[in-house]
N, CA, C and O atoms as a DFTB+ gen file, in Angstrom:
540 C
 N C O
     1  1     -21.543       7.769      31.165
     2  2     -22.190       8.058      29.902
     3  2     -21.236       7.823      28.735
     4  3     -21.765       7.439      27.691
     5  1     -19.968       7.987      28.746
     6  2     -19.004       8.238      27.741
     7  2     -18.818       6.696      27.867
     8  3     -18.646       6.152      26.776
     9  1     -18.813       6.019      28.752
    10  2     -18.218       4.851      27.908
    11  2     -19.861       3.579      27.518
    12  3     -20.111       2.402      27.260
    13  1     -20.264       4.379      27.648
    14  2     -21.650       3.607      27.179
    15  2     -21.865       3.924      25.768
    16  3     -22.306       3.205      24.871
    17  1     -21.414       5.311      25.740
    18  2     -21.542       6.039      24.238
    19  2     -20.359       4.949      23.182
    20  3     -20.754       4.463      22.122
    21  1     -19.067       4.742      23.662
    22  2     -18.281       4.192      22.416
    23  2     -18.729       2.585      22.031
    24  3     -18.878       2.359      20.830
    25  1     -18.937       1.534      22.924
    26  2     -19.718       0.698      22.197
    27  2     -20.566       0.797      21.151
    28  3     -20.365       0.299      20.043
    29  1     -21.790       1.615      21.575
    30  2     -22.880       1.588      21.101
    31  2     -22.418       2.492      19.746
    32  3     -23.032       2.274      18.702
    33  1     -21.099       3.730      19.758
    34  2     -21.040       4.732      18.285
    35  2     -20.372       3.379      17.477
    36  3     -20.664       3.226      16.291
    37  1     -19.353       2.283      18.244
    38  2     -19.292       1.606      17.575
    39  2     -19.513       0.450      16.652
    40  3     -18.918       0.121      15.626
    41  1     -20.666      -0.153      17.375
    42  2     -21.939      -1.088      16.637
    43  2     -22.732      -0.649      15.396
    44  3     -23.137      -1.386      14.498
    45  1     -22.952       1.285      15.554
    46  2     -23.562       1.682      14.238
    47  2     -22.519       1.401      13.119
    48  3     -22.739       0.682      12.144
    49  1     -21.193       2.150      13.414
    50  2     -20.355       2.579      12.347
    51  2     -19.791       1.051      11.671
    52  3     -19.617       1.122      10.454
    53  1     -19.532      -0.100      12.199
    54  2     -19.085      -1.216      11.911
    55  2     -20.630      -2.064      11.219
    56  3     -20.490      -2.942      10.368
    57  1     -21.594      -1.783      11.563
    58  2     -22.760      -1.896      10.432
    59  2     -22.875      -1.258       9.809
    60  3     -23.745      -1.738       9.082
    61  1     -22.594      -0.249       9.399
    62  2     -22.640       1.126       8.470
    63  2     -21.566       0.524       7.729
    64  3     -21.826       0.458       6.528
    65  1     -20.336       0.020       8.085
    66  2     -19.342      -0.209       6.795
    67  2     -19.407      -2.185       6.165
    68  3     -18.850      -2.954       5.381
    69  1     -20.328      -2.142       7.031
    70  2     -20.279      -3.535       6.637
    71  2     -21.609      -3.969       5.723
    72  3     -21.796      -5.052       5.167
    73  1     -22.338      -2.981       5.737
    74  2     -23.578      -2.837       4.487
    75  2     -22.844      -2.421       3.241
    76  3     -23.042      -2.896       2.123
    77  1     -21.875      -1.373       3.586
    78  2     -21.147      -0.703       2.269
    79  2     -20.174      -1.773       1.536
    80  3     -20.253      -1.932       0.318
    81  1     -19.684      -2.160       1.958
    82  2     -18.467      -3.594       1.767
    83  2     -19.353      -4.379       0.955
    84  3     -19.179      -4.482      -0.259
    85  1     -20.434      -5.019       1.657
    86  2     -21.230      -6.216       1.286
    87  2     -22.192      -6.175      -0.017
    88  3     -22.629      -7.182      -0.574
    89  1     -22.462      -4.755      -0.430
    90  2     -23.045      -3.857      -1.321
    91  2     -22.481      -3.454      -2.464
    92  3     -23.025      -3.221      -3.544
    93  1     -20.797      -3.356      -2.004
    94  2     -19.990      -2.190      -2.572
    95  2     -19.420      -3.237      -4.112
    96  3     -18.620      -2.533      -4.729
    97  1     -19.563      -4.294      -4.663
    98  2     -18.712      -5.311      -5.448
    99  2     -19.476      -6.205      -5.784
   100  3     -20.306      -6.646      -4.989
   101  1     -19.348      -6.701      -7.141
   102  2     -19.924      -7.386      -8.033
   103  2     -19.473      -8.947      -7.675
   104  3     -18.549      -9.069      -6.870
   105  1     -19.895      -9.788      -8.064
   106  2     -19.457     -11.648      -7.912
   107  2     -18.175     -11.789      -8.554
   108  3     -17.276     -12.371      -7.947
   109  1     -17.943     -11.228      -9.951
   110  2     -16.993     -11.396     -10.597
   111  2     -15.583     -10.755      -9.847
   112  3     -14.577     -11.341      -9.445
   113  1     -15.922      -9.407      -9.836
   114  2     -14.726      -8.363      -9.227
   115  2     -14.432      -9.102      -7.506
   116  3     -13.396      -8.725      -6.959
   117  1     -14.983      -9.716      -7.030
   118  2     -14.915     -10.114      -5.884
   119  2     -14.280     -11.260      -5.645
   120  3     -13.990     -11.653      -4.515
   121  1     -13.896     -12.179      -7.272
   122  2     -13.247     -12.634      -6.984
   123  2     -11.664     -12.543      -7.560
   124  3     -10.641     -13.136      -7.217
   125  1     -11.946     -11.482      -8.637
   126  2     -10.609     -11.229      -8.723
   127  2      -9.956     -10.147      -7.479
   128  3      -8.771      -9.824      -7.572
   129  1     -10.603      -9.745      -6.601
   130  2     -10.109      -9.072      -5.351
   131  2      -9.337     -10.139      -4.504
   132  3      -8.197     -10.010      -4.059
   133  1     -10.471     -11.606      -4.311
   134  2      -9.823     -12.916      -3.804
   135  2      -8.577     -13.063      -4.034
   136  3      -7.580     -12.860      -3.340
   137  1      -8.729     -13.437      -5.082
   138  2      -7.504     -14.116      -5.719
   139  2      -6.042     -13.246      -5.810
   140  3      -4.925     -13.748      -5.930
   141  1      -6.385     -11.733      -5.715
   142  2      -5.336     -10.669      -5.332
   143  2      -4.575     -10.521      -4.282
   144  3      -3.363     -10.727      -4.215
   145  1      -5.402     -10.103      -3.323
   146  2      -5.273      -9.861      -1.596
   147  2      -5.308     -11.036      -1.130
   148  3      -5.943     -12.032      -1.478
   149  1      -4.381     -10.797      -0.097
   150  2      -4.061     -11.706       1.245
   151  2      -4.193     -10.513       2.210
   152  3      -3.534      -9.473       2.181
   153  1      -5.472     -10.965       3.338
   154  2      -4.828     -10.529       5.010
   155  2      -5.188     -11.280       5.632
   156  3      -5.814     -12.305       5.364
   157  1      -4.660     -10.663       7.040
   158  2      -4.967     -11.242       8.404
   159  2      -4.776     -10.371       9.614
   160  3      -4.043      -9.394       9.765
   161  1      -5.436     -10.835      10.266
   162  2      -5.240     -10.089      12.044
   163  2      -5.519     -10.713      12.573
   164  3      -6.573     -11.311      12.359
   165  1      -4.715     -10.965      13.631
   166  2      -4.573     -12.171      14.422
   167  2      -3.694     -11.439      15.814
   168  3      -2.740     -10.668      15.925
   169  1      -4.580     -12.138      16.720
   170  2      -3.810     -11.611      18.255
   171  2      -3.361     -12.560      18.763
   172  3      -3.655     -13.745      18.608
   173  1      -2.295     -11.873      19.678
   174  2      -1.240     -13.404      20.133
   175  2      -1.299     -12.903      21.887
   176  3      -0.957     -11.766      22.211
   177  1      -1.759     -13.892      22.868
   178  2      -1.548     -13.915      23.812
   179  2      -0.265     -12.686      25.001
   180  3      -0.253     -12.254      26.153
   181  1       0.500     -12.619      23.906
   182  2       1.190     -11.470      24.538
   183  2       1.239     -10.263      24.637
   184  3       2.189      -9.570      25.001
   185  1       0.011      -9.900      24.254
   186  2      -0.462      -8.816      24.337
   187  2      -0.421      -7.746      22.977
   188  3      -0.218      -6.563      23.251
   189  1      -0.615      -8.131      21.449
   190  2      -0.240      -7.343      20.262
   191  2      -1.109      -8.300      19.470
   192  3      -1.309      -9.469      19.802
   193  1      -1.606      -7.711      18.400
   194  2      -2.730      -8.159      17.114
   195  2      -1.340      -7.884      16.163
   196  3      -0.444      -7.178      16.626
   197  1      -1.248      -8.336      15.141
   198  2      -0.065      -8.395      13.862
   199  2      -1.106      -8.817      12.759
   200  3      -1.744      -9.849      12.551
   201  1      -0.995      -7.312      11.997
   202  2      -1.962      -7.492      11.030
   203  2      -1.044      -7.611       9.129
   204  3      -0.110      -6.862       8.843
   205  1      -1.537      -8.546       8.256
   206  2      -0.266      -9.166       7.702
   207  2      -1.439      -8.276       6.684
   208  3      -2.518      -7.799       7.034
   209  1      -0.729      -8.256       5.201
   210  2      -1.454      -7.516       3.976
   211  2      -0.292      -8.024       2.969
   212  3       0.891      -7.990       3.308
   213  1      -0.791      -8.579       1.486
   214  2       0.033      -9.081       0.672
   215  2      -0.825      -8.464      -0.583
   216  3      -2.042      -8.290      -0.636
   217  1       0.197      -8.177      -1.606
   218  2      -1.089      -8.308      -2.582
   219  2       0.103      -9.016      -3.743
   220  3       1.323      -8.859      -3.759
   221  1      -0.782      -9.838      -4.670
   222  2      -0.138     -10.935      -5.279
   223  2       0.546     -10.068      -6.371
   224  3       1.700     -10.265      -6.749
   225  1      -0.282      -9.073      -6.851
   226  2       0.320      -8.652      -7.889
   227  2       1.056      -7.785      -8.040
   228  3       1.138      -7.206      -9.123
   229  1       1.892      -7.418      -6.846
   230  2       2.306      -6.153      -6.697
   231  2       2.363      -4.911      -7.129
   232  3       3.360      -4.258      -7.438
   233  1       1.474      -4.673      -7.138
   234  2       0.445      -3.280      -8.123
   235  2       0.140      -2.230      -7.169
   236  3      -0.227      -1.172      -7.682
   237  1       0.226      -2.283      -5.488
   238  2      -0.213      -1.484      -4.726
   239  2       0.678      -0.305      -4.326
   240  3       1.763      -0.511      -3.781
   241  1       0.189       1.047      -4.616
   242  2       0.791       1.594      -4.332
   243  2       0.519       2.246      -2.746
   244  3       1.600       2.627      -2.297
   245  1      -0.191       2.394      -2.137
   246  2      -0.309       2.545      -0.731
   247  2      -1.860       2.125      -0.496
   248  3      -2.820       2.001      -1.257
   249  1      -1.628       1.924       1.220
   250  2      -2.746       1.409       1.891
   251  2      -2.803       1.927       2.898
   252  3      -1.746       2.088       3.509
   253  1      -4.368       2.512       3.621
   254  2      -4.270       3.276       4.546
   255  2      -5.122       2.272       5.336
   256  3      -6.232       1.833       5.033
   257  1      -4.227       1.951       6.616
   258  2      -4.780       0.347       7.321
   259  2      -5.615       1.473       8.622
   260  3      -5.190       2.538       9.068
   261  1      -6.751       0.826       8.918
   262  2      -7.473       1.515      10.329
   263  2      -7.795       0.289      11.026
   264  3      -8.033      -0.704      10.339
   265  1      -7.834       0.219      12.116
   266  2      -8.560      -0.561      13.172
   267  2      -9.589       0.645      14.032
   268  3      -9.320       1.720      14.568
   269  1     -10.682      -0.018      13.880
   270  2     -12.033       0.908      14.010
   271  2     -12.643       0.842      15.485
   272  3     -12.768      -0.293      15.946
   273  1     -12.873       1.473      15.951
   274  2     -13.965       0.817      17.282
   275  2     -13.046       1.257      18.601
   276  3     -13.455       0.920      19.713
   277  1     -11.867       1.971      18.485
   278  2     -10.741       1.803      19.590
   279  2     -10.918       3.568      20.291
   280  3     -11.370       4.502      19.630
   281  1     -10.546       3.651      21.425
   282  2     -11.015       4.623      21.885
   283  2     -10.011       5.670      21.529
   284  3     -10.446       6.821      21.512
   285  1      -8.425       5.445      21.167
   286  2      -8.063       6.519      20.698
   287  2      -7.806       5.909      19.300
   288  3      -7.241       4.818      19.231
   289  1      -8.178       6.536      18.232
   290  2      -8.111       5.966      16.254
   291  2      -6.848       5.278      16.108
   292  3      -5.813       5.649      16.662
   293  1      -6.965       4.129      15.249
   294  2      -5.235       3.735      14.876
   295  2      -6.128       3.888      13.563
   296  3      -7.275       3.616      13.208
   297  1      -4.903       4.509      13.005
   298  2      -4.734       4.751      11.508
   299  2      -3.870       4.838      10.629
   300  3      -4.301       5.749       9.923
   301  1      -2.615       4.381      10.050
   302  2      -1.453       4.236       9.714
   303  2      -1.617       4.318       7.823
   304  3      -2.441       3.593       7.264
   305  1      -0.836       5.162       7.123
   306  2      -0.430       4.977       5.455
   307  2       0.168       4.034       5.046
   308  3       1.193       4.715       5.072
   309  1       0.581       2.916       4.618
   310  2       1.762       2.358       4.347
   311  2       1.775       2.061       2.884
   312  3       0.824       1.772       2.157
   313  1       3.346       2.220       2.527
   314  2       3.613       2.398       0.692
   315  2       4.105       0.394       0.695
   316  3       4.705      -0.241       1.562
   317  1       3.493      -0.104      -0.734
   318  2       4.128      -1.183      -1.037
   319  2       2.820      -1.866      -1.040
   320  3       1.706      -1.480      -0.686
   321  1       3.385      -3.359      -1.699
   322  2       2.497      -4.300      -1.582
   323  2       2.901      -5.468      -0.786
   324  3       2.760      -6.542      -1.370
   325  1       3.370      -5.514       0.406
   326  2       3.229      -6.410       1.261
   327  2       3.651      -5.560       2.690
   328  3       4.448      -4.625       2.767
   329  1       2.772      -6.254       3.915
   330  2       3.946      -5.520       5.000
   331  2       3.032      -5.856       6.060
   332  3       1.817      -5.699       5.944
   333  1       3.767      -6.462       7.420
   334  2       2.981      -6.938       8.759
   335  2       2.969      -5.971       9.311
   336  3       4.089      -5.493       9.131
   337  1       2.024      -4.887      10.304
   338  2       1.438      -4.244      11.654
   339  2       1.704      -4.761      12.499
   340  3       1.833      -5.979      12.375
   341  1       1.859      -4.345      13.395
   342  2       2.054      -5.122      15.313
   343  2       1.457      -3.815      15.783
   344  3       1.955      -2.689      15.770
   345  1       0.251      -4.237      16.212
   346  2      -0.336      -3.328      17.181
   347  2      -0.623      -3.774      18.164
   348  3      -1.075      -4.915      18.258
   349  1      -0.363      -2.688      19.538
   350  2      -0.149      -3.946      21.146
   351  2      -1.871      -3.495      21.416
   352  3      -2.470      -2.462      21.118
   353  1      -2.301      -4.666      22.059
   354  2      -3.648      -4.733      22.650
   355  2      -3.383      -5.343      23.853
   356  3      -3.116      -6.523      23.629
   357  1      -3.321      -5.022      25.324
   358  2      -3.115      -5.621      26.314
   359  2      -3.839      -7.020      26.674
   360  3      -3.180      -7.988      27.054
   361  1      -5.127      -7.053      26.540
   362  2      -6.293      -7.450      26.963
   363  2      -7.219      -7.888      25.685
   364  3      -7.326      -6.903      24.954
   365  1      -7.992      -9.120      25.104
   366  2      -9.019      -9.083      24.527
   367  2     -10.024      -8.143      25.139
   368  3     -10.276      -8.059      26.341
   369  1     -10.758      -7.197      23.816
   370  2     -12.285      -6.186      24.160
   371  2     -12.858      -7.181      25.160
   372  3     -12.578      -8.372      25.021
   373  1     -13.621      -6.788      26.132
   374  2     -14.625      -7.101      26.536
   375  2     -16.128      -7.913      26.157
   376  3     -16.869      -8.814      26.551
   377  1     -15.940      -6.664      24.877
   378  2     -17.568      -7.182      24.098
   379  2     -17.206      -7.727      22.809
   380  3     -18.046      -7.681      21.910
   381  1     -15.501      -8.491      22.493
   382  2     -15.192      -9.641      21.216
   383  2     -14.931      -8.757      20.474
   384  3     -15.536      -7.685      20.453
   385  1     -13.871      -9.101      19.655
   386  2     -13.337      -8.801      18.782
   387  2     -13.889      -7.772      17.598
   388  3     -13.166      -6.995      16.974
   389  1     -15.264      -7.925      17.428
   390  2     -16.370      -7.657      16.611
   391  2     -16.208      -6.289      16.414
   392  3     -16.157      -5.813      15.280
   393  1     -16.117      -5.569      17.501
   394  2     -16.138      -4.164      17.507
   395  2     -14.950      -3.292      17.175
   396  3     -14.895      -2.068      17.300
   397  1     -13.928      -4.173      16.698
   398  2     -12.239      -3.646      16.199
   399  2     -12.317      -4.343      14.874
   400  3     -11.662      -5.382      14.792
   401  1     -13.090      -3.911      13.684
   402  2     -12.627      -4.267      12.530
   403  2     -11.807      -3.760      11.875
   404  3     -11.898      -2.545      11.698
   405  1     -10.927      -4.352      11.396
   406  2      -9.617      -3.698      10.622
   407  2      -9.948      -3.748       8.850
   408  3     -10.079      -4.654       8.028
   409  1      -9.998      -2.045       8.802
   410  2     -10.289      -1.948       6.937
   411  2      -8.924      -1.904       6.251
   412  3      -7.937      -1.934       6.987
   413  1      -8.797      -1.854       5.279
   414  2      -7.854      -1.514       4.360
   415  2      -8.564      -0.902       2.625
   416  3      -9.121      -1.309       1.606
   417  1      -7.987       0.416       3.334
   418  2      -8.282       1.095       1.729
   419  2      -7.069       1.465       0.983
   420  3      -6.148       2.207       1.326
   421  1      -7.319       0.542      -0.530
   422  2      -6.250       0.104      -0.799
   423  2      -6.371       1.121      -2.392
   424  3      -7.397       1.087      -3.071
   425  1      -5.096       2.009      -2.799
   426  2      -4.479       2.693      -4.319
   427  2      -3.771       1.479      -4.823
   428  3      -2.849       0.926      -4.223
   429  1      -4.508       0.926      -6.519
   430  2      -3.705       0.083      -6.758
   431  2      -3.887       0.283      -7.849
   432  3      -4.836       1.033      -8.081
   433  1      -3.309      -0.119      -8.736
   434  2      -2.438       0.440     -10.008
   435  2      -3.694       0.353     -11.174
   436  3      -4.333       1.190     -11.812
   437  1      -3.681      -1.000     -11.092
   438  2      -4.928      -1.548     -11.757
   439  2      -6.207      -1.416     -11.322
   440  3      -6.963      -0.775     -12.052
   441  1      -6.544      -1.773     -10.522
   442  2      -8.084      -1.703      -9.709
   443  2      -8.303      -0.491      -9.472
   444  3      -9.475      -0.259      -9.770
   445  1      -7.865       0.285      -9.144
   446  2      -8.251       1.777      -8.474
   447  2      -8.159       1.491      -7.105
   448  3      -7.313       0.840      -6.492
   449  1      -9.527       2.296      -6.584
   450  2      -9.672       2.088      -5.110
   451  2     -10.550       0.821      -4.821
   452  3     -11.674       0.525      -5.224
   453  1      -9.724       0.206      -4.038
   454  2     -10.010      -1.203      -3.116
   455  2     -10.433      -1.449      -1.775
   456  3      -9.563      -0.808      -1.186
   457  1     -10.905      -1.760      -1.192
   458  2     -11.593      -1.806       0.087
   459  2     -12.168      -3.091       1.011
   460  3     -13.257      -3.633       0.823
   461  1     -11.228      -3.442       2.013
   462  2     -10.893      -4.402       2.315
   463  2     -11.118      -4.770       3.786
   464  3     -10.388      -4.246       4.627
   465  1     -12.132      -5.686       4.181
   466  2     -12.660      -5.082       5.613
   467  2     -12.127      -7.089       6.379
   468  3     -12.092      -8.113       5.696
   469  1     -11.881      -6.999       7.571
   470  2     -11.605      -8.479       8.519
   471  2     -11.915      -8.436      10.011
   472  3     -12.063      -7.426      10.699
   473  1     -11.960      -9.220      10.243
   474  2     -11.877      -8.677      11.791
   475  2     -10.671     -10.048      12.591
   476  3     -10.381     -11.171      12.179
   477  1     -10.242      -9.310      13.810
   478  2      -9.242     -10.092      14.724
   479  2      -9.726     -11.254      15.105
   480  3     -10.807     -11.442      15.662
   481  1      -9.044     -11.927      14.849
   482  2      -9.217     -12.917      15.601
   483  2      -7.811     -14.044      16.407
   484  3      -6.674     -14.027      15.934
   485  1      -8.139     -14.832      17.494
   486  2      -7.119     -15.194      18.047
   487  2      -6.058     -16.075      17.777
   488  3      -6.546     -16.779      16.893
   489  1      -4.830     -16.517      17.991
   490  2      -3.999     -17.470      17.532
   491  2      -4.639     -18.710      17.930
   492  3      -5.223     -18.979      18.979
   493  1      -4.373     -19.576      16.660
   494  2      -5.129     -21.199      16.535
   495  2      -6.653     -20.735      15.965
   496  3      -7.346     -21.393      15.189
   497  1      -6.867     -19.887      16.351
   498  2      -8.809     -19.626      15.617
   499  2      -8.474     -19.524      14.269
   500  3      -7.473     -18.997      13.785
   501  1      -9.540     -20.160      13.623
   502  2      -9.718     -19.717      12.511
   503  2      -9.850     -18.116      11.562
   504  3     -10.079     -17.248      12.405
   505  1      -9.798     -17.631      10.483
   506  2      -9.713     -16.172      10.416
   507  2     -10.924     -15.592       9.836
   508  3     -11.177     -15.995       8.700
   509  1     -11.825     -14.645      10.402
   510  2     -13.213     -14.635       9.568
   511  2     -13.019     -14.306       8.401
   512  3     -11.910     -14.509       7.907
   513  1     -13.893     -13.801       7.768
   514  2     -14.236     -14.301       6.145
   515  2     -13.713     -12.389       6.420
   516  3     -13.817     -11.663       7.408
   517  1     -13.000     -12.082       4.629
   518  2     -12.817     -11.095       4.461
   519  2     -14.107     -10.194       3.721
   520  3     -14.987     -10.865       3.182
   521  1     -14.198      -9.035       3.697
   522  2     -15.429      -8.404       2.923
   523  2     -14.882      -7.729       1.721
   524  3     -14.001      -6.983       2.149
   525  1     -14.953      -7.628       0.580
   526  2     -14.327      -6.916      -0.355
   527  2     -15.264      -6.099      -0.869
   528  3     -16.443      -6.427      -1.003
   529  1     -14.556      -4.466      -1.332
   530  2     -15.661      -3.388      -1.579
   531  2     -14.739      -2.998      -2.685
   532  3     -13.761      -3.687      -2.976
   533  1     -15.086      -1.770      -3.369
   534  2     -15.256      -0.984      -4.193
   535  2     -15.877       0.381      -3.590
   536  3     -17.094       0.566      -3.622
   537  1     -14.757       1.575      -2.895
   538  2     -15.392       2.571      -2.401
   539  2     -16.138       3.602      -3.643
   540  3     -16.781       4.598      -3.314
């Protein structure tokens, strides 16, 4: 029962934040979010995802990075405006990447609160499209 339950709590909650993201920001503000932020997550065969975060203008004062969907929470603070993650993943999920989206809610000097959603993907793949919000 329990592991039937975390897929499925995790399919709601990763549509639940991905209505809010897609909802959450105007055309204009979305692209000055673009043109701000840099990420990525990307998994490497040896078993670790390395999740990269830049911001151009160095205005950020902390970011609280989550990877969502995982059976025990990763959730980490980090101060600054740039800085790579290495988080070990033995194994690609089962049911794709889809279900480990990595947010970033971002304090930044100028913008306020920022909100920054991607998902993993593998070395040589291409990187999906980022979601930019306004919590």
């Amino acid at each position: 029962m329990k592991k039937k339950f975390i897929p499925a709590l995790s399919v709601i909650v990763i549509t639940s934040l991905g209505l809010f993201f897609l909802f959450g920001t105007g055309p204009q503000n979305k692209d000055v979010l673009k043109s701000t932020f840099e990420i990525d997550a990307t998994y490497y065969d040896e078993g670790f995802v390395k999740i990269s975060y830049m911001d151009k203008t160095n205005k950020t004062n902390h970011v609280v990075l989550e990877i969502l969907g995982m059976e025990k929470s990763f959730q980490k603070t980090l101060v600054g405006s740039k800085f790579v993650e290495t988080v070990e993943f033995s194994t690609p999920p089962k049911y794709g990447w889809k279900i480990h989206p990595i947010t970033f809610l971002i304090d930044h000097q100028d913008l306020g609160s920022v909100s920054l959603k991607t998902e993993i993907h593998s070395f040589g793949e291409p990187a999906p499209p980022i979601i930019y919000g306004n919590p």
